[in-house]
C-alpha positions in Angstrom: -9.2 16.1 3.4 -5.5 15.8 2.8 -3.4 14.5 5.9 -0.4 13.4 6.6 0.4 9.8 6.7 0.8 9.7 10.8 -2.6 11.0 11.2 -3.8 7.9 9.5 -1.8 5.6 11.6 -3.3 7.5 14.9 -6.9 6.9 13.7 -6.5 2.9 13.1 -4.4 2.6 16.2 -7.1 4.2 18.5 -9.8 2.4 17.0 -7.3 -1.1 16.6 -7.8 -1.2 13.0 -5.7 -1.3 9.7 -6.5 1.2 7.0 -6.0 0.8 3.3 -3.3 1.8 1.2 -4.4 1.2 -2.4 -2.2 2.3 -5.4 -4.1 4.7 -8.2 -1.9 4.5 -11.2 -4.9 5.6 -13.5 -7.7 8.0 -12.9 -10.0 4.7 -12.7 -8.7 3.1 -9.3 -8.6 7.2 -7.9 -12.1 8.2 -8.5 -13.0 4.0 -7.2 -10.8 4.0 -3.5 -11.8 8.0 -3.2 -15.5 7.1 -3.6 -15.3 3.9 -1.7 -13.8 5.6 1.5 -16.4 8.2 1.3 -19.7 5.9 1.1 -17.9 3.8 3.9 -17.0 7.2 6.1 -13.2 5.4 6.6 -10.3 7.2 6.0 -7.7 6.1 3.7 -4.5 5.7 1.9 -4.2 6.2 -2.1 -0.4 5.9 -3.2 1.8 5.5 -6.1 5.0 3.1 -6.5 7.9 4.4 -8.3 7.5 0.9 -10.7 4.1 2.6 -11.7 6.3 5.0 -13.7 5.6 3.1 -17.3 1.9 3.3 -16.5 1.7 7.6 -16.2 4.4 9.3 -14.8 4.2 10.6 -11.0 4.4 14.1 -12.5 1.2 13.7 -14.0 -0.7 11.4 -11.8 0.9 13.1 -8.5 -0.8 16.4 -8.3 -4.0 14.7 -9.1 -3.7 12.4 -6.4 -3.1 15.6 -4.1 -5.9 17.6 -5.4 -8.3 14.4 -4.9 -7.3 13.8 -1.3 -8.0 17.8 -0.5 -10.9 17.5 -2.3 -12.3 14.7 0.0 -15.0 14.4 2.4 -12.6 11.7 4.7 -9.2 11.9 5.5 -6.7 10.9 3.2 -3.0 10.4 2.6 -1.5 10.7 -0.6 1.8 8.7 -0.1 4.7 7.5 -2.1 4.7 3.6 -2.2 8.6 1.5 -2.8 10.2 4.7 -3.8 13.4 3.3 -4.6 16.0 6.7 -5.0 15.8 9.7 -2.5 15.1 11.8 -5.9 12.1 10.2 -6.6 11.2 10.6 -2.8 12.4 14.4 -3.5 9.9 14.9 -6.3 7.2 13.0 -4.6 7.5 15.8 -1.5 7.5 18.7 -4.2 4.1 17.5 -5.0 2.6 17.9 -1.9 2.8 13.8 -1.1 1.8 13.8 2.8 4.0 10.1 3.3 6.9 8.5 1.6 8.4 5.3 1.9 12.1 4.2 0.9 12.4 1.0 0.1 16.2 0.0 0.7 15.0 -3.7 1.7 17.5 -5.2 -1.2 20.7 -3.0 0.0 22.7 -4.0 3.1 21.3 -3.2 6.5 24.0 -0.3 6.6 23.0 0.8 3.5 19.4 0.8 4.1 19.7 2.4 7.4 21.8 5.3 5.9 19.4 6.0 3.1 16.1 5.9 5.7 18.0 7.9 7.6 18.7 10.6 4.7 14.7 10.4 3.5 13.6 11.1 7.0 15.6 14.0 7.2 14.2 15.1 4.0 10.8 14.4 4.9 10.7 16.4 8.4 11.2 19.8 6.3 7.6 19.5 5.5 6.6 17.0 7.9 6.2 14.4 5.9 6.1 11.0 7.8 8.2 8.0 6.7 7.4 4.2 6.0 10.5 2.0 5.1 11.2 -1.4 5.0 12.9 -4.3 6.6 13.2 -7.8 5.4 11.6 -8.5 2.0 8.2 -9.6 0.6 9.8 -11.0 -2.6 8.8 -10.2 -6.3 8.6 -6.7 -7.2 5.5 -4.3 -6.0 4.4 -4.7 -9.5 3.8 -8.4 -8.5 6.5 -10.1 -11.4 7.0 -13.6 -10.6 8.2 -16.6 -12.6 4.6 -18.1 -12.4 5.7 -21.7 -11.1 4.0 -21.4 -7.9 6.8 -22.3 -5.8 7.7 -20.6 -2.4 9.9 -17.4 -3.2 13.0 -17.9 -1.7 13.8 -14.6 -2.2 11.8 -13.9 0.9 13.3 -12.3 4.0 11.9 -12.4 7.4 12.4 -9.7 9.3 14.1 -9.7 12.4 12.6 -8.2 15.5 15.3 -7.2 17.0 17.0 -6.0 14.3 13.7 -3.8 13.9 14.1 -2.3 16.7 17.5 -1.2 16.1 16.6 -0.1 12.8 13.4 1.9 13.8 15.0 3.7 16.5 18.3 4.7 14.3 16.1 5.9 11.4 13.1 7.8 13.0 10.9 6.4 11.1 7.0 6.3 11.4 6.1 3.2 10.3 7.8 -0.2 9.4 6.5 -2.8 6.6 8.0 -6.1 7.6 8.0 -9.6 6.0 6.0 -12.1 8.0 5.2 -14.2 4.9 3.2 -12.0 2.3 4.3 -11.8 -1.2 3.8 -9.2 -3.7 1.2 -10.1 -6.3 -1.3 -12.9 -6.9 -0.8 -15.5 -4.9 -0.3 -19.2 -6.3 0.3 -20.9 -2.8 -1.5 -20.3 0.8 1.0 -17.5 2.3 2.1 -19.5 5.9 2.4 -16.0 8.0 4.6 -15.4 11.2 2.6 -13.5 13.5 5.0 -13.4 16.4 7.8 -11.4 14.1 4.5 -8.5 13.9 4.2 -9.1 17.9 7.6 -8.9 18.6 8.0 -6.1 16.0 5.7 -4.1 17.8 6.2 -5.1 21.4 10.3 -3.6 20.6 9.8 -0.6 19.1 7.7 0.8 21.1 4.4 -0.3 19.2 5.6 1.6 16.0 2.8 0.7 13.2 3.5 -2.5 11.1 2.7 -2.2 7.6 1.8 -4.7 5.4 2.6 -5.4 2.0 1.5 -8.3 -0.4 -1.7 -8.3 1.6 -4.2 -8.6 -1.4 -4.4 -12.9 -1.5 -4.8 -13.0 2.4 -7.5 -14.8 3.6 -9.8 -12.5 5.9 -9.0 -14.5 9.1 -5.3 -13.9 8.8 -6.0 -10.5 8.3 -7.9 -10.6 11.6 -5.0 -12.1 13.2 -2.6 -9.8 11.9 -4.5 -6.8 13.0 -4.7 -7.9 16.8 -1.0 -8.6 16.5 -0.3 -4.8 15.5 -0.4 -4.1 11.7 -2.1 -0.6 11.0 -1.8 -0.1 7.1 -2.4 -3.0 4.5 -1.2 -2.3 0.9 -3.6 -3.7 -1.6 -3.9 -3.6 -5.0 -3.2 -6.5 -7.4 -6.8 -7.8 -6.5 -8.2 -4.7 -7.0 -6.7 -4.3 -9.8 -7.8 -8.1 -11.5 -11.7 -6.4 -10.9 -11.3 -4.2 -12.6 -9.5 -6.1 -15.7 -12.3 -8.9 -15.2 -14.8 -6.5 -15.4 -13.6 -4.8 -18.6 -13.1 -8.6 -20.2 -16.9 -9.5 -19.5 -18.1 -5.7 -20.4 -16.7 -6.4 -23.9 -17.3 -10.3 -23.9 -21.1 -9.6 -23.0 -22.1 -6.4 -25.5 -24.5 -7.3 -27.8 -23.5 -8.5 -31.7 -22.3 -6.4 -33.9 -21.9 -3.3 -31.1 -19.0 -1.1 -31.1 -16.3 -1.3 -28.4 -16.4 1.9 -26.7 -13.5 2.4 -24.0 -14.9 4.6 -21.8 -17.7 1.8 -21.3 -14.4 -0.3 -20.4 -13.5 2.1 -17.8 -16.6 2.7 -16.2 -17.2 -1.1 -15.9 -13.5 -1.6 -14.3 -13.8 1.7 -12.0 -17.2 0.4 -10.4 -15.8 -3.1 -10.1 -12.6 -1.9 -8.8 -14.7 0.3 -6.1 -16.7 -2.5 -4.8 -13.7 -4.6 -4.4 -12.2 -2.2 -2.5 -15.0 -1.5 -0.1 -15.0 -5.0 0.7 -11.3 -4.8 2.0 -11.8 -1.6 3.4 -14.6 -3.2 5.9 -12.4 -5.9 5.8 -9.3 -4.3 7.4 -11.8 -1.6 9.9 -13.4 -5.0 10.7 -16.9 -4.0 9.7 -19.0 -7.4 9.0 
């Protein structure tokens, strides 16, 4: 059942939980979060970012994505994750993408406000709702670091009351802020800031908190961070290392002399990807 991205954020904040976002850049992780949200009766988030494009472009992978989500026995969104130019958020919306995000978190406050501003405009033609972002996780959403295991100083905090000023400028529908995630595995215990989520919510009028760089978080934290306010968790570099761990033992493990057949691979990575994320799925609806 496709929805629209609000919907979502209504169900988890009624029922004080976070749902799901989990990027589908291949058919693999779309048939794995799709089947995992139905077994588990949750509702969820599958999305694309716009640094996917070198894996399948969005023209090819979008309208699957929709299709999937109608085709569901839950509710799903199918939303636009770090879409960095208003024409990629354009063609995301000509698919039928039920949320979008900007991601202006690198440009100047002005300039990030004036952009959000311009994508929710677009969005509202079609009702689209609108996640942007303030502050910054570091890295990139594909995760790119410089391996040394050293604390990102590219890292912005976000500022609650600068949030609040943003939110209510922009119209927006949801907010990711940085509170100490990072994009991508994680080489160091994150060290997270709940009070900039409670004071993010607590000024805005309890506008949902998103979080990004949520996949090496232990399951306490994400607790903690729930209770405080956040209502969607991206995830997907640990999904995504089940699935690639999986494949790796499915070839290391085949008997001598037998061929390597890739859609073995891909079943072996899909089901491992799935399981993985039905554990975070309880995880963030708080199912033990």
């Amino acid at each position: 059942m496709l929805v629209n991205l609000n919907d979502i954020m209504k169900i988890a904040e009624e029922k004080k939980i976070a749902v799901g976002s989990f990027n589908t850049p291949n058919l693999e992780a779309l048939i794995a979060v799709i089947s995992a949200a139905e077994e588990l009766k949750l509702p969820g988030i599958i999305q694309f970012a716009q640094c996917h494009e070198p894996w399948i472009p969005l023209s090819v992978i979008g309208p699957i994505m929709v299709e999937a989500a109608k085709r569901a026995s839950v509710p799903v969104c199918v939303h636009l994750d770090h879409g960095e130019t208003l024409e990629y958020l354009q063609e995301a919306l000509e698919l039928g993408f039920t949320g979008i995000m900007y991601d202006g978190s690198t440009l100047s406050y002005e300039e990030n406000l004036a952009n959000t501003r311009k994508a929710v405009e677009m969005a509202a033609r079609t009702g689209v709702s609108v996640e942007a972002e303030l502050g910054s996780m570091g890295k990139r959403e594909s995760g790119a670091g410089d391996g040394s295991g050293e604390e990102d100083a590219t890292k912005i905090y976000t500022d609650p009351q600068q949030a609040a000023a943003f939110v209510e400028a922009s119209g927006i529908d949801a907010l990711a802020c940085s509170f100490g995630t990072t994009h991508g595995i994680y080489l160091t215990e994150p060290k997270l800031d709940f009070d900039v989520v409670r004071n993010v919510r607590e000024l805005t009028n309890d506008i949902p908190v998103v979080m990004h760089g949520g996949s090496g978080v232990s399951r306490e934290d994400y607790k903690k961070a729930i209770e405080t306010g956040v209502r969607k968790i991206n995830y997907f570099t640990y999904m995504d290392k089940a699935g690639g761990q999986a494949a790796a033992e499915c070839v290391k493990n085949r008997k001598e002399q037998e061929p390597i057949f890739f859609s073995t691979i891909s079943m072996a990575a899909r089901d491992a990807m799935k399981e993985n994320v039905k554990q975070a799925m309880k995880m963030f609806a708080l199912i033990d």
